[in-house]
C-alpha positions in Angstrom: -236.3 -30.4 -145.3 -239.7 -31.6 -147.1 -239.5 -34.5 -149.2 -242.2 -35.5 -151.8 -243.1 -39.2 -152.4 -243.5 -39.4 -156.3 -244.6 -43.3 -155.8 -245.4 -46.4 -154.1 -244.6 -49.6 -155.6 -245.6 -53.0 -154.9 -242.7 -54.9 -156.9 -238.9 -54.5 -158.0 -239.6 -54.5 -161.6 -241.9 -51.8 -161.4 -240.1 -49.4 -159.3 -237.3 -49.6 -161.9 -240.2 -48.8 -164.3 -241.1 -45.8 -162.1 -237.2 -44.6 -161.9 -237.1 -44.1 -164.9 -240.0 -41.7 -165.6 -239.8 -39.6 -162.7 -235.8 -39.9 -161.9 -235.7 -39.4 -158.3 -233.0 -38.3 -156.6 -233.8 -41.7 -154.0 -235.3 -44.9 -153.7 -236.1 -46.2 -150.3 -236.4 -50.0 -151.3 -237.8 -53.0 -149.9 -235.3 -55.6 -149.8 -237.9 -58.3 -149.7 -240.5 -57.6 -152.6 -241.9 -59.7 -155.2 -241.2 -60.6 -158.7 -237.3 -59.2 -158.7 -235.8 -58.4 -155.0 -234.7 -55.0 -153.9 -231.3 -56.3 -154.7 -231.6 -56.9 -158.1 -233.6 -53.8 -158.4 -231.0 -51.8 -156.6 -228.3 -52.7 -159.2 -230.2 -52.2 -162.2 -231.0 -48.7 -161.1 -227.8 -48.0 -160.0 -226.2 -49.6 -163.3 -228.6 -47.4 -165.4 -229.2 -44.2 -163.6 -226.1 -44.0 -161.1 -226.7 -40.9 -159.4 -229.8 -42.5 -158.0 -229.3 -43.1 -154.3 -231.0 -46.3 -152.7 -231.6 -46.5 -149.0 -232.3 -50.5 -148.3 -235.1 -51.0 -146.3 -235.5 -54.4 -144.3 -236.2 -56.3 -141.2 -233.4 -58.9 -142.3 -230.1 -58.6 -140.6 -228.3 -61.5 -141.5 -224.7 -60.1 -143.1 -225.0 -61.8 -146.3 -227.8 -60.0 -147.1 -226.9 -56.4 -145.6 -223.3 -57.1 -147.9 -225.8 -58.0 -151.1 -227.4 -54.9 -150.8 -224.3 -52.6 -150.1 -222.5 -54.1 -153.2 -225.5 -53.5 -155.2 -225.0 -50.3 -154.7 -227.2 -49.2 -151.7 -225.9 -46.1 -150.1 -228.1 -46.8 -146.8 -229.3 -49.8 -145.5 -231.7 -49.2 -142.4 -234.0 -51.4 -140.5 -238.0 -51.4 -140.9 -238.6 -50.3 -137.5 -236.5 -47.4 -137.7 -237.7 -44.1 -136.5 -239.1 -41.5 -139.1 -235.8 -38.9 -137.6 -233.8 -41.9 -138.8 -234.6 -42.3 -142.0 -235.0 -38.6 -142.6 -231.0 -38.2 -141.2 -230.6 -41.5 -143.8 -232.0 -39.1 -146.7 -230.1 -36.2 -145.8 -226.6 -38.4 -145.5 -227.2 -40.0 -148.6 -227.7 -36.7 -150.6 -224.6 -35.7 -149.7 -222.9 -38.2 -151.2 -222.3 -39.9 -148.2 -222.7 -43.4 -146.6 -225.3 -45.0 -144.1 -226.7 -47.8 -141.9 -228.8 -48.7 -139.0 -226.9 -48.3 -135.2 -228.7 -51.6 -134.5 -226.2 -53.4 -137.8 -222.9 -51.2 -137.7 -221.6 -54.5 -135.8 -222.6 -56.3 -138.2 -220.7 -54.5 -141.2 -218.1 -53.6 -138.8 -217.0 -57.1 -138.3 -217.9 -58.6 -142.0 -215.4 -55.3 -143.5 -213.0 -56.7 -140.7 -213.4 -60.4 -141.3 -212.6 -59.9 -145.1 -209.4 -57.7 -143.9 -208.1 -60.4 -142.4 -209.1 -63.2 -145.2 -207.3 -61.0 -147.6 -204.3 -60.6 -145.5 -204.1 -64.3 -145.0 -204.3 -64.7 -148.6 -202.0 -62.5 -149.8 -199.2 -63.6 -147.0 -199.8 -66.6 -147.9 -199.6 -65.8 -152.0 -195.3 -66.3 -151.5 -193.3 -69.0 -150.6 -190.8 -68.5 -148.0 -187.8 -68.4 -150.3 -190.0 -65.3 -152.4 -190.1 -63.6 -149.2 -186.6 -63.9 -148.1 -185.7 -62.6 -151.8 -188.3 -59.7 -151.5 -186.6 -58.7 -148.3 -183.2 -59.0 -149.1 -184.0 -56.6 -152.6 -185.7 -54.1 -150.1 -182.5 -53.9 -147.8 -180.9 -53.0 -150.7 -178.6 -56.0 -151.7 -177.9 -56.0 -155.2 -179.0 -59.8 -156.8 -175.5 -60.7 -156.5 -175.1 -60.2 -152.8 -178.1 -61.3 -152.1 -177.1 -64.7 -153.5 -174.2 -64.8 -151.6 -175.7 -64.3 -148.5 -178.5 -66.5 -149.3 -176.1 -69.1 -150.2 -177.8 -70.1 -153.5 -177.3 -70.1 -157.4 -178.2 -66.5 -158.9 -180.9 -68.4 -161.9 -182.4 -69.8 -158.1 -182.6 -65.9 -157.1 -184.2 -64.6 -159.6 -186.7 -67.6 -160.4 -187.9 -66.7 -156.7 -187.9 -63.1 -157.7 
């Protein structure tokens, strides 16, 4: 597959300049330029011309910053000293609608998707009392509110303020 370059550019605000007169169909970007970041310049492209595909481009693997540039709306996120057959497998993925990142970070995201799994589980377990979750089950057996108060030994305004 050949791929024309239709610009370099040294700064974020400029390269959404350049988006918008030659609309390409990607933007390799460098996380770390000047003036306005590859981060902010991702989600501005992506906010006004969304079938734009970015591919991040950056040395930086730190999660916070691989996680700022995936919610922005990167759809690749590969390391600087990635191989050309990388970046040209990162082109074709992305075309297709598809996701990608660097071998060297899928730990990385791996573990940060995982970590957020399991602070959002912990939160929402947490999110009712033990008397809400006795309720809850008792309504999913089946038990109408009545016989659910009766086995729970408690009023049936108790029941259904912990419904």
């Amino acid at each position: 597959m050949k791929f024309d370059v239709v610009a370099h550019v040294p700064d974020g605000r400029t390269t959404i300049e350049l988006v918008r007169e030659h609309k390409p169909d990607i933007v390799i970007m460098d996380i770390g330029m000047p003036g306005l970041n590859g981060v902010e310049a991702t989600r501005y492209i992506i906010q006004e011309f969304p079938s734009v595909k970015v591919i991040g481009l950056s040395m930086h693997t730190e999660r916070t910053i691989i996680a700022d540039m995936l919610r922005a709306g990167a759809s690749a996120y590969l390391l600087k000293d990635a191989e050309s057959t990388e970046l040209a497998h990162a082109i074709n993925i992305v075309l297709k609608n598809k996701k990608c990142i660097s071998a060297e970070i899928t730990d990385i995201v791996v573990d940060d998707y995982v970590h957020t799994l399991d602070e959002h589980q912990a939160t929402n377990s947490h999110s009712l009392t033990p008397k809400e979750r006795e309720v809850l089950q008792r309504l999913v057996e089946g038990y109408s509110a009545k016989e659910a108060t009766e086995k729970m030994n408690i009023a049936i305004s108790t029941f259904e303020t912990h419904r």
